[in-house]
Every structure is written in C-alpha cells, then in structure tokens.
mmCIF file of the N, C-alpha and C atoms, coordinates in Angstrom:
data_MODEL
# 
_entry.id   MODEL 
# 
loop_
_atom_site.group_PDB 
_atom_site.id 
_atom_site.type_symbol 
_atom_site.label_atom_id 
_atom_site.label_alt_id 
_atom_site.label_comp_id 
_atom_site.label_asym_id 
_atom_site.label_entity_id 
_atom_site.label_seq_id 
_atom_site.pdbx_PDB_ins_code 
_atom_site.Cartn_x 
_atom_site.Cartn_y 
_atom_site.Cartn_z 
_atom_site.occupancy 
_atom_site.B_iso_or_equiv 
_atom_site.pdbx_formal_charge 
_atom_site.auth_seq_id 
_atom_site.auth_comp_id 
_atom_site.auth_asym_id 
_atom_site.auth_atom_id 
_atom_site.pdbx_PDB_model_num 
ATOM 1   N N  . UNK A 1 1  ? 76.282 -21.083 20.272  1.00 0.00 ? 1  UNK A N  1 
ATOM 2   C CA . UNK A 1 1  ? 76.489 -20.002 19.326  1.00 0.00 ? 1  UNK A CA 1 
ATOM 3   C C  . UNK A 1 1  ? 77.823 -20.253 18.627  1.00 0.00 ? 1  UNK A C  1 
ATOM 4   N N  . UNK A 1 2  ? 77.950 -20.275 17.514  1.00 0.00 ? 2  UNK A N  1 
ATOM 5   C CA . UNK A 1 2  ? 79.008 -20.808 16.446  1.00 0.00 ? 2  UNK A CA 1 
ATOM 6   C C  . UNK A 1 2  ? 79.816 -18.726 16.470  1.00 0.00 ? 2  UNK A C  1 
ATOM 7   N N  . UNK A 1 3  ? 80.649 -19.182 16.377  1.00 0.00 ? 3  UNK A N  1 
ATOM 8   C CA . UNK A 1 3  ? 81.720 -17.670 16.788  1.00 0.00 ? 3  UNK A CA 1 
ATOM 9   C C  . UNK A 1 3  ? 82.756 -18.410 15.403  1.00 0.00 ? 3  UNK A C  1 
ATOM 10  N N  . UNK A 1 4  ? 83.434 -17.005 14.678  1.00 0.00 ? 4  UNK A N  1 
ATOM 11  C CA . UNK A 1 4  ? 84.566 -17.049 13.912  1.00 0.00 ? 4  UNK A CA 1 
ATOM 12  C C  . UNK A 1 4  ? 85.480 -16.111 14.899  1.00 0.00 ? 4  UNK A C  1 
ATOM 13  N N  . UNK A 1 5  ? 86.712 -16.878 15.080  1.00 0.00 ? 5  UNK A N  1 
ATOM 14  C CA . UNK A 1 5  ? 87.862 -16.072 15.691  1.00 0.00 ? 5  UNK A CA 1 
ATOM 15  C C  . UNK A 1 5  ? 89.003 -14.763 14.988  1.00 0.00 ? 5  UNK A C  1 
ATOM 16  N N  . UNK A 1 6  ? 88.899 -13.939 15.178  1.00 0.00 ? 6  UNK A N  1 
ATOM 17  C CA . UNK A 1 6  ? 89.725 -12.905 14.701  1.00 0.00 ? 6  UNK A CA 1 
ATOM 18  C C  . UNK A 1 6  ? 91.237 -12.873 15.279  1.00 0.00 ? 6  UNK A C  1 
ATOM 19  N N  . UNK A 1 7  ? 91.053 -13.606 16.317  1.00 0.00 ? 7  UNK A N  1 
ATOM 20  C CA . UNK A 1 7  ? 92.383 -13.431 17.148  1.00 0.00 ? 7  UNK A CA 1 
ATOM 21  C C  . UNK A 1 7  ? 92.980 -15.096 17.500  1.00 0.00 ? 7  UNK A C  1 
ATOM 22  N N  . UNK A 1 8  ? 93.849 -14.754 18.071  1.00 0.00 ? 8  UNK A N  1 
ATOM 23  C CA . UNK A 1 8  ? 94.240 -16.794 18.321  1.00 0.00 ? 8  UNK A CA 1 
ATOM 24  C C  . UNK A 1 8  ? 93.709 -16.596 20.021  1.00 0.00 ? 8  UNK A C  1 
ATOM 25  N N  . UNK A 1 9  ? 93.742 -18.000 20.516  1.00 0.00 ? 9  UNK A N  1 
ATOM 26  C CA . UNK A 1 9  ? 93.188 -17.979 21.660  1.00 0.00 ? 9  UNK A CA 1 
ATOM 27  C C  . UNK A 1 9  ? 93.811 -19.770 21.978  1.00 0.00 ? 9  UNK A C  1 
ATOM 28  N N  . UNK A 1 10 ? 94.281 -19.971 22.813  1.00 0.00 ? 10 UNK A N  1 
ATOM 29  C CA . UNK A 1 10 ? 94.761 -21.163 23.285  1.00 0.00 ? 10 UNK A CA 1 
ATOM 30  C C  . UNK A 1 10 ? 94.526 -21.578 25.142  1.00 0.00 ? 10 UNK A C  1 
ATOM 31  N N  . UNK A 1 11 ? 93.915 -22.560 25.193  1.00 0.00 ? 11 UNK A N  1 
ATOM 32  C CA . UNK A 1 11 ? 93.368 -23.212 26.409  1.00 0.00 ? 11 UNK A CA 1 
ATOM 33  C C  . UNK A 1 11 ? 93.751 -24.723 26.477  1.00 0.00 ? 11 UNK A C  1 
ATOM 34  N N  . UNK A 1 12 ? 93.352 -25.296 27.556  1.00 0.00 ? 12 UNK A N  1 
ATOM 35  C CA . UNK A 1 12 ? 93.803 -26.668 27.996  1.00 0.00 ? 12 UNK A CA 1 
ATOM 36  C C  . UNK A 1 12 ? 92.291 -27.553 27.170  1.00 0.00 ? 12 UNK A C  1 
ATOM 37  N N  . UNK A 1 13 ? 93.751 -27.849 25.814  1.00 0.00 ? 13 UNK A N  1 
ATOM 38  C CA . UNK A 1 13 ? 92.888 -28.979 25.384  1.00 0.00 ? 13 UNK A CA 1 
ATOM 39  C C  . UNK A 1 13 ? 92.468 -28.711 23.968  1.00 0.00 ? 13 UNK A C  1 
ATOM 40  N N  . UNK A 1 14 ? 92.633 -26.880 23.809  1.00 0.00 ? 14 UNK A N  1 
ATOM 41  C CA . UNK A 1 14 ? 92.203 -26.382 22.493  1.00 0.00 ? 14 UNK A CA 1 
ATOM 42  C C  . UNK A 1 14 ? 93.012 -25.692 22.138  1.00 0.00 ? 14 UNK A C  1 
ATOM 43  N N  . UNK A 1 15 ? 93.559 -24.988 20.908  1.00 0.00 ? 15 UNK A N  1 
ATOM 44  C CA . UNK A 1 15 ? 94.236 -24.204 20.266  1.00 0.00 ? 15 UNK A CA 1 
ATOM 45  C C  . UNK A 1 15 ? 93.129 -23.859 19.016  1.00 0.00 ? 15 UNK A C  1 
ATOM 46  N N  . UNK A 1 16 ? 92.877 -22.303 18.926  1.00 0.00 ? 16 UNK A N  1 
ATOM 47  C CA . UNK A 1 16 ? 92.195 -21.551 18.146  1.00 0.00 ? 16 UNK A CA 1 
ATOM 48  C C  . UNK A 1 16 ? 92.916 -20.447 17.350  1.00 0.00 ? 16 UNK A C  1 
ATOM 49  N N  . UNK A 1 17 ? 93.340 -20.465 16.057  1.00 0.00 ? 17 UNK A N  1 
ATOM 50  C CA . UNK A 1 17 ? 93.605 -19.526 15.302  1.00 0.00 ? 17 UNK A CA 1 
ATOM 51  C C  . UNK A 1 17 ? 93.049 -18.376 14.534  1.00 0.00 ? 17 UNK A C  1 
ATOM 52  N N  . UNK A 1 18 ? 93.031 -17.618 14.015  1.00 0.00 ? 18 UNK A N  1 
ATOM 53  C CA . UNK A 1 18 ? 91.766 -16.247 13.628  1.00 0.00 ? 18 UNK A CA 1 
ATOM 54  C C  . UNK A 1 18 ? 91.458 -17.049 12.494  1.00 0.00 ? 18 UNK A C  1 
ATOM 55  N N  . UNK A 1 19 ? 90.400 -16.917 11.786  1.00 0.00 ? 19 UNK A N  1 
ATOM 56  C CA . UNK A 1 19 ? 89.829 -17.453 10.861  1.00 0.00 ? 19 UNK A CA 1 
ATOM 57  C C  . UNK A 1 19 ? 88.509 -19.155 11.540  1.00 0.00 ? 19 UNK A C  1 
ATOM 58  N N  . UNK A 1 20 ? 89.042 -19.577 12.314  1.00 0.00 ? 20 UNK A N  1 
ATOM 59  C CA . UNK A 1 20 ? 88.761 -20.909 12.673  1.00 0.00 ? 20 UNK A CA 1 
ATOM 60  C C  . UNK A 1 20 ? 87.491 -20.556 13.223  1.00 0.00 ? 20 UNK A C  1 
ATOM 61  N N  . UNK A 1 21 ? 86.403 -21.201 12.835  1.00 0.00 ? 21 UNK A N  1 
ATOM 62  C CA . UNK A 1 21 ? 84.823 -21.104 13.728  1.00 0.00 ? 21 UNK A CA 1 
ATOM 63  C C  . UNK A 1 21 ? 84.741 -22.569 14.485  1.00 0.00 ? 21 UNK A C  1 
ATOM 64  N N  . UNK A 1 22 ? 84.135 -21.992 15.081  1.00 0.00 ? 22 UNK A N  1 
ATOM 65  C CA . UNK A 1 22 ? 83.885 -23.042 16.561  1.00 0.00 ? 22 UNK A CA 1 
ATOM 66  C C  . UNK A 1 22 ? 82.770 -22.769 17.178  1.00 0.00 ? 22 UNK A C  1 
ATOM 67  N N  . UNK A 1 23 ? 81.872 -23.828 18.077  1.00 0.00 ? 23 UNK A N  1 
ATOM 68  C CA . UNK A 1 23 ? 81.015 -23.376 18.705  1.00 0.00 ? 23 UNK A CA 1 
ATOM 69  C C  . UNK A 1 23 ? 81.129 -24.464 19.939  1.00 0.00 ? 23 UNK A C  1 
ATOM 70  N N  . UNK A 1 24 ? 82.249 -24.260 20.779  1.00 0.00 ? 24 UNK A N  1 
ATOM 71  C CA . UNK A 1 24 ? 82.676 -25.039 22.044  1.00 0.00 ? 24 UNK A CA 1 
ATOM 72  C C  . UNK A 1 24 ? 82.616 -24.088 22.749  1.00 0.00 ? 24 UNK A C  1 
ATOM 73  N N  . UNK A 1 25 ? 82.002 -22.784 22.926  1.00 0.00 ? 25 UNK A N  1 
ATOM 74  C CA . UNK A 1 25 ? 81.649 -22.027 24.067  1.00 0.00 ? 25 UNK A CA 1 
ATOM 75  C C  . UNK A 1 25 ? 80.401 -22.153 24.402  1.00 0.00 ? 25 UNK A C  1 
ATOM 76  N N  . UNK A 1 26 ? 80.170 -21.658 25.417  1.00 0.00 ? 26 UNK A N  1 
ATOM 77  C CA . UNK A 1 26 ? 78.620 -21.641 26.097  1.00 0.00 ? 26 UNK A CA 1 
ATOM 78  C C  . UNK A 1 26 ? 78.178 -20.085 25.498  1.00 0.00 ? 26 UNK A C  1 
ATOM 79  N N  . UNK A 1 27 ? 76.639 -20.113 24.850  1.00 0.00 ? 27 UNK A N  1 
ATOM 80  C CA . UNK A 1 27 ? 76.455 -18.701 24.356  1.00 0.00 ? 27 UNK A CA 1 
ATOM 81  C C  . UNK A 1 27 ? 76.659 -17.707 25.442  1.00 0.00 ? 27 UNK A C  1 
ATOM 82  N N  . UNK A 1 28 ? 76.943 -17.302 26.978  1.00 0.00 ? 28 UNK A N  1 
ATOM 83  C CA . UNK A 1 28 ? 77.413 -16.181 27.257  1.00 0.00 ? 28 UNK A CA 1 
ATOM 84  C C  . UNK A 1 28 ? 78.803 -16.326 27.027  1.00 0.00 ? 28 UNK A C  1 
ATOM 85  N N  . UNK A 1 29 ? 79.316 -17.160 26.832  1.00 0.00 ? 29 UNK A N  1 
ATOM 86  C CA . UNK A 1 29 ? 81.100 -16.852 26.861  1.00 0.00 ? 29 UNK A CA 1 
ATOM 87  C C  . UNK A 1 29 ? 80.889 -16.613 25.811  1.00 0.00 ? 29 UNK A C  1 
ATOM 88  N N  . UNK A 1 30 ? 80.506 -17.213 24.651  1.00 0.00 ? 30 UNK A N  1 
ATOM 89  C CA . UNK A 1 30 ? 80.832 -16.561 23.102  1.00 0.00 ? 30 UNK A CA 1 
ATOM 90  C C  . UNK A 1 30 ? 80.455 -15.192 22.774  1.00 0.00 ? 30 UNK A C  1 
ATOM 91  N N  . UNK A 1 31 ? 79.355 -15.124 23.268  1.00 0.00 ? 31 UNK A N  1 
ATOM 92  C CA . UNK A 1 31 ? 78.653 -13.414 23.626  1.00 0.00 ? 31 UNK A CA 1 
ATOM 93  C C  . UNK A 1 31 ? 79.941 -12.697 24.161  1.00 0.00 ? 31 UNK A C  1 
ATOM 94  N N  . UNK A 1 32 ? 80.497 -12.706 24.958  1.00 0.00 ? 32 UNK A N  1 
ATOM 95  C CA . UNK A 1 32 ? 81.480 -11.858 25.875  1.00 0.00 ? 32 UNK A CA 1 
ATOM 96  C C  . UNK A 1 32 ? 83.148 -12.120 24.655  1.00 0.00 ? 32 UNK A C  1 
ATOM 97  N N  . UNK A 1 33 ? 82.616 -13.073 24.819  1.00 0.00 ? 33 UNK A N  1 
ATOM 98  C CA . UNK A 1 33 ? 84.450 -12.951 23.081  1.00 0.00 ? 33 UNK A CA 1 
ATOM 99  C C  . UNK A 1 33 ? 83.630 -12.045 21.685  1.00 0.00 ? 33 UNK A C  1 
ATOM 100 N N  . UNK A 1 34 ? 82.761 -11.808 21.941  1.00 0.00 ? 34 UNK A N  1 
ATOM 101 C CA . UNK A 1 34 ? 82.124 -10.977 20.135  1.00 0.00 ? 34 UNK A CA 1 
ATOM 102 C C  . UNK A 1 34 ? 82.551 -9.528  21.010  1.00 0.00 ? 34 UNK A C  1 
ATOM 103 N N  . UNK A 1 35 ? 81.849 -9.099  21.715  1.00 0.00 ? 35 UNK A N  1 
ATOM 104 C CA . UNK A 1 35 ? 81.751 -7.838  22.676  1.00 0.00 ? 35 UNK A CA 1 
ATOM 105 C C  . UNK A 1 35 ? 83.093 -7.581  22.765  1.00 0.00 ? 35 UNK A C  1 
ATOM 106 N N  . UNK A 1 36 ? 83.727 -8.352  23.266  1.00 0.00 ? 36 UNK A N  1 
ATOM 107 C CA . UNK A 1 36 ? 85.521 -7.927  23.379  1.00 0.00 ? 36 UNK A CA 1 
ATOM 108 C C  . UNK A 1 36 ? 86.349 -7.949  22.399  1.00 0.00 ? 36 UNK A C  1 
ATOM 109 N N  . UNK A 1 37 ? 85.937 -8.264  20.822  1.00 0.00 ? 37 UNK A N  1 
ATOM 110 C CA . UNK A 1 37 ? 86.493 -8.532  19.665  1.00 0.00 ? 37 UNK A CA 1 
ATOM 111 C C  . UNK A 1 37 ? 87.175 -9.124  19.458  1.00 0.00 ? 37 UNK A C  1 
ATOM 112 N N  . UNK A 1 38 ? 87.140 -10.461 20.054  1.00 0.00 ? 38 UNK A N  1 
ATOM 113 C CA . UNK A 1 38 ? 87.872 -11.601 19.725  1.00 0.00 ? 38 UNK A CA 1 
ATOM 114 C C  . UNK A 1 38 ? 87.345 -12.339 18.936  1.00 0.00 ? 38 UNK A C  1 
ATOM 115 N N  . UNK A 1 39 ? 86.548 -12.390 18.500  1.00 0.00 ? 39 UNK A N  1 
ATOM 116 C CA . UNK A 1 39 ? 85.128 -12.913 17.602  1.00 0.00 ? 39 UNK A CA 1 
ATOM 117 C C  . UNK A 1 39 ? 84.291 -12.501 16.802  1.00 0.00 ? 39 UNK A C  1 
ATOM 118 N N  . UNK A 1 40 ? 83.628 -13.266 15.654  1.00 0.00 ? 40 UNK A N  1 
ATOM 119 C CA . UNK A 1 40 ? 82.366 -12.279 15.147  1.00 0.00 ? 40 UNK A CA 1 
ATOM 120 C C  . UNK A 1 40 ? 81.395 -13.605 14.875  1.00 0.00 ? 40 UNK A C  1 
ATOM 121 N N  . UNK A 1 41 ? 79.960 -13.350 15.641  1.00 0.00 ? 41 UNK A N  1 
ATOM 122 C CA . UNK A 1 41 ? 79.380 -14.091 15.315  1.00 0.00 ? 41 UNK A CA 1 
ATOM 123 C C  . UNK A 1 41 ? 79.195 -15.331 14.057  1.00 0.00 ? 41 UNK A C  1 
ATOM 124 N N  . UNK A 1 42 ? 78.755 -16.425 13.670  1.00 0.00 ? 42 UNK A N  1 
ATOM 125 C CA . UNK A 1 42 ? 78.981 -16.804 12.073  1.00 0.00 ? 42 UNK A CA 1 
ATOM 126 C C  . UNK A 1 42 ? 77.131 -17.213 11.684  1.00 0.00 ? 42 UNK A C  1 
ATOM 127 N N  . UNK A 1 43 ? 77.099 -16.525 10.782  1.00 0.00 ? 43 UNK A N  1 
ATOM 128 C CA . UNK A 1 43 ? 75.299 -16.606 10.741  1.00 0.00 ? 43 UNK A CA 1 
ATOM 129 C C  . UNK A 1 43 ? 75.252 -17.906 10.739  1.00 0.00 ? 43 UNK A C  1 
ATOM 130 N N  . UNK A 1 44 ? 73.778 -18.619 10.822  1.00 0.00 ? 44 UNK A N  1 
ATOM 131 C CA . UNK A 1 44 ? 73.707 -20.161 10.845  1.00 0.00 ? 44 UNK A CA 1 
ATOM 132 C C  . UNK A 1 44 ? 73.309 -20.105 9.272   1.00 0.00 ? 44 UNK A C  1 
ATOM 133 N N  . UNK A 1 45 ? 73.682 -20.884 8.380   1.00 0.00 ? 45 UNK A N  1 
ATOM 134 C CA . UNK A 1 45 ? 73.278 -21.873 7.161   1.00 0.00 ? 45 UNK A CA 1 
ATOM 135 C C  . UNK A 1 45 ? 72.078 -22.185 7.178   1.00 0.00 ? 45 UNK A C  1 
ATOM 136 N N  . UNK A 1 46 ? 71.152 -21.686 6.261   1.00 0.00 ? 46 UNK A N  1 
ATOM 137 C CA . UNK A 1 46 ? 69.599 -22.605 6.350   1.00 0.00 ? 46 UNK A CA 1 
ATOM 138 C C  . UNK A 1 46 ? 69.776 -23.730 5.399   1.00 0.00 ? 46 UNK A C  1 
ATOM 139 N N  . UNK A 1 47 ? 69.690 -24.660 5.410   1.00 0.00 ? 47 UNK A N  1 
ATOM 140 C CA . UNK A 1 47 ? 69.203 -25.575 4.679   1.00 0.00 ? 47 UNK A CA 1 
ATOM 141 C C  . UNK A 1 47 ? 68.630 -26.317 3.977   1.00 0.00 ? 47 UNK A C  1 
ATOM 142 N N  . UNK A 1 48 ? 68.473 -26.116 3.077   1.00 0.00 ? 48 UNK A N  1 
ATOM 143 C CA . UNK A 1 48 ? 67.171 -26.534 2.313   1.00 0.00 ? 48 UNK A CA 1 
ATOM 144 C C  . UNK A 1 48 ? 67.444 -28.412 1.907   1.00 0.00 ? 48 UNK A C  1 
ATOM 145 N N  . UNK A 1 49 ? 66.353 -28.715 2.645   1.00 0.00 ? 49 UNK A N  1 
ATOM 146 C CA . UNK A 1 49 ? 66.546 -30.530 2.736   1.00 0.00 ? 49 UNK A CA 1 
ATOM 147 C C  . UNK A 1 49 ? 65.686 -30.882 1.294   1.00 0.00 ? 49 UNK A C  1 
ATOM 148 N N  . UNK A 1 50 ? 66.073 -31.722 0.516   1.00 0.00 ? 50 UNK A N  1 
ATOM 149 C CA . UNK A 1 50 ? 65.299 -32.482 -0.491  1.00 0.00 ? 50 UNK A CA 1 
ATOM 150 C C  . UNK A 1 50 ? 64.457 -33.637 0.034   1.00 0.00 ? 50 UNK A C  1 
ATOM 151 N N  . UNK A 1 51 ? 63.193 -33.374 -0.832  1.00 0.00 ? 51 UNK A N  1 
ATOM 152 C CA . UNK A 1 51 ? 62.243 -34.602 0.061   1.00 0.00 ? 51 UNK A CA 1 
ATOM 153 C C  . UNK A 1 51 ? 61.568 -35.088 -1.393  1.00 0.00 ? 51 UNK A C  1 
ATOM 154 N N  . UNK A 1 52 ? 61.548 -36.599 -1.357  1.00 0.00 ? 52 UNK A N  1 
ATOM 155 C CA . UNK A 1 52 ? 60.713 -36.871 -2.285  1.00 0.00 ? 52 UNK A CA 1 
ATOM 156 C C  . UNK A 1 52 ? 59.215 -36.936 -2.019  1.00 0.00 ? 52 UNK A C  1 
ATOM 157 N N  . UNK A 1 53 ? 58.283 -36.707 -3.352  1.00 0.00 ? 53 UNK A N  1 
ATOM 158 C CA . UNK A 1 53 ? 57.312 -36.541 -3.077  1.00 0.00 ? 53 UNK A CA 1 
ATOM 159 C C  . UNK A 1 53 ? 56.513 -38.661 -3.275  1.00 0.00 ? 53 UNK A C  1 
ATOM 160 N N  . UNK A 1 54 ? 55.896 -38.605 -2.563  1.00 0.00 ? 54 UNK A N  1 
ATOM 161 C CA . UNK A 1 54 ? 55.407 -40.064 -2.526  1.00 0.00 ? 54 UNK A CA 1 
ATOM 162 C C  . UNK A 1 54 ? 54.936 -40.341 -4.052  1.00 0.00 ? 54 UNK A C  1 
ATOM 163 N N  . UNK A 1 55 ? 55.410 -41.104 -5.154  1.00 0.00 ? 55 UNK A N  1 
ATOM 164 C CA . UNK A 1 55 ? 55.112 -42.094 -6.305  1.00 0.00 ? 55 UNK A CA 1 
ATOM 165 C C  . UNK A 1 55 ? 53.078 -41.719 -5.906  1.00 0.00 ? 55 UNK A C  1 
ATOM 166 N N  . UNK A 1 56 ? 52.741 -41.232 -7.336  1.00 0.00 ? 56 UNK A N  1 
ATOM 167 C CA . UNK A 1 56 ? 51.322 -42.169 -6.892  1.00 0.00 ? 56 UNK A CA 1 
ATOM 168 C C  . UNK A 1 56 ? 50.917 -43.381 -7.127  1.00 0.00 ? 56 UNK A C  1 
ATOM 169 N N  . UNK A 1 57 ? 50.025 -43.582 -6.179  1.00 0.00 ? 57 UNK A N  1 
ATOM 170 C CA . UNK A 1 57 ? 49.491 -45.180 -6.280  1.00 0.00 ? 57 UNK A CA 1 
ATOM 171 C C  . UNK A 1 57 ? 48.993 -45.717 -7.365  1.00 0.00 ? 57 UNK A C  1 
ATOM 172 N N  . UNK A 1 58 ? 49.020 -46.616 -7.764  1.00 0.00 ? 58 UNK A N  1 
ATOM 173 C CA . UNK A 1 58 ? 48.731 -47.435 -8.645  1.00 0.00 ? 58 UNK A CA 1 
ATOM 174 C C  . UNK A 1 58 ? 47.911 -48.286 -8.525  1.00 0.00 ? 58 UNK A C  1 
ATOM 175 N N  . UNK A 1 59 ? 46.623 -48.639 -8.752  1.00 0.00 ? 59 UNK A N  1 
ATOM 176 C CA . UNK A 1 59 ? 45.088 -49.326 -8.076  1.00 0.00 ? 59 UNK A CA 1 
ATOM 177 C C  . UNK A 1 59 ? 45.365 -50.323 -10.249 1.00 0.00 ? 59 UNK A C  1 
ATOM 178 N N  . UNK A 1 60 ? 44.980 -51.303 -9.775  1.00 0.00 ? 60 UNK A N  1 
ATOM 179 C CA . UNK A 1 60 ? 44.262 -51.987 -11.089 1.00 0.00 ? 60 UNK A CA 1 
ATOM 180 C C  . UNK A 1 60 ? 45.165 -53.790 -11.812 1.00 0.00 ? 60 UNK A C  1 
# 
C-alpha cells in the first residue's frame, strides 16, 4: 500500500519527510500509520498502456 506522509518519521536505514510517498511498509503497518494520522493513503494511477494494432496483411 503506497502511503503519503503528513508527518516526518525516521528509522534505521530510512528518513521520511511529510509530503514523501512510499510504499516500504507492509499493508497493516501502513493501515495503522493512515488510522493514526501519520499518513494518507495515495490512490494508485491507472494506466492506460498504448498498443499497436497489428499492420494488415498483405497477400499478392
């Protein structure tokens, strides 16, 4: 679960400032930092992929 930080938060190995999204938690820890307002979820991005469509064939 991708989390945006509201608050700073610093651990062995990481330093997190408010604004900064991350998704190096396990979804219950990130769950439990939204709930405690250290966090706000960050919706996921859909993507829209470009695909070419196959040339038609050419017989002759």
């Amino acid at each position: 679960m991708k989390i945006k930080m509201l608050t700073s938060l610093a651990g062995v190995g990481f330093a997190l400032a408010p604004g900064d999204e991350t998704d190096r938690f396990p979804d219950a820890e990130a769950r439990r930092m939204v709930e405690a307002g250290y966090a706000v979820p960050v919706a996921e991005e859909k993507r829209e992929i470009a695909t070419r469509k196959p040339a038609p064939e050419k017989r002759g």
